[in-house]
C-alpha angles and dihedrals in degrees: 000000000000113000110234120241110254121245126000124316121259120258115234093203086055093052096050094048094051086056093042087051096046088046090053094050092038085059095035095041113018132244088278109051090038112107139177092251098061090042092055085046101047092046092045098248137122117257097255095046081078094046092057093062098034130016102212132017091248093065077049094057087046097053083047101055087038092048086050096243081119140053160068119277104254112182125179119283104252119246117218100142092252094106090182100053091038086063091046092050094043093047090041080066097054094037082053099050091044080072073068121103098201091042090057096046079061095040096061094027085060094046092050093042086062094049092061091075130222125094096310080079096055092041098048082062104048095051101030129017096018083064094052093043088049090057096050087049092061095045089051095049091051089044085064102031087060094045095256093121126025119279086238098059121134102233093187093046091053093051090047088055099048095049100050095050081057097048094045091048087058097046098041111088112257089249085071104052129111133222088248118138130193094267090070096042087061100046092063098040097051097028095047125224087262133095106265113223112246119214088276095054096245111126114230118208119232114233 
């Protein structure tokens, strides 16, 4: 004989209204101020009907990103050939939706849902931030590859670089921030902060 499952199925409607609930609070209220207690309330469930299903609003926040309730468009990078000017379009996109205010709430409900630890961590990478990184990686590597960008350069550094100027521009308050678009970004990140050396070995200064 089959062995019968144990306890009642989960309901996948259920389900679906306890992660709609957690990414409208998260917009409305914020990863912070969001708790169990006002998810349960706002999907129509008992408290431990959540907890059931996930033991912590951060795995909340995870299922979300990973059901796809919550998240940042993320297309592909474009590949032109002009490894240079593919990274400037693709970034141009994420610089442009962080003018967004839903995007930010996941943004940083994303970013403080990875710093609670466990496996939603883990999982939150290799379903969301380890792909895009992979892809920046990538651009990086044939930017080189076709001479764009120095054979020295550091591609995880880069992609370090890049990342966290998009994930600091989420968490800082909108009073701070500075009318800086991708395009400048870029600029100091591929040119350098320092004099470039002309042909005859003298080293202009860019004004």
């Amino acid at each position: 004989m089959t062995a019968k499952p144990r306890g009642r199925p989960r309901n996948a409607q259920t389900d679906t209204a306890i992660l709609e609930a957690a990414r409208d609070l998260m917009a409305a209220d914020g990863y912070e101020r969001m708790t169990i207690e006002a998810i349960a309330a706002r999907a129509g469930v008992g408290k431990q009907t959540v907890y059931r299903r996930w033991p912590s609003k951060a795995a909340i926040v995870a299922e979300a990103v990973m059901a796809g309730h919550l998240g940042i468009r993320a297309d592909a990078p474009p590949r032109t050939g002009d490894a240079a000017a593919d990274l400037r379009t693709w970034l141009g996109q994420f610089f442009g939706q962080l003018g967004q205010p839903a995007t930010v709430a996941v943004i940083r409900g994303l970013a403080a849902a990875a710093t609670d630890g466990g496996t939603e961590a883990e999982q939150l990478y290799e379903r969301f931030t380890g792909p895009g990184r992979e892809q920046m990686l990538d651009l990086l590597r044939l930017g080189v590859e076709h001479g764009q960008f120095r054979a020295s350069l550091d591609i995880e550094a880069a992609a370090d670089a890049i990342s966290g100027t998009l994930l600091y521009r989420a968490l800082i308050p909108p009073s701070a921030v500075v009318d800086t678009d991708a395009a400048g970004f870029l600029d100091l990140l591929l040119l350098g902060m320092t004099p470039r050396t002309s042909p005859g070995g003298t080293r202009p200064e860019r004004r």
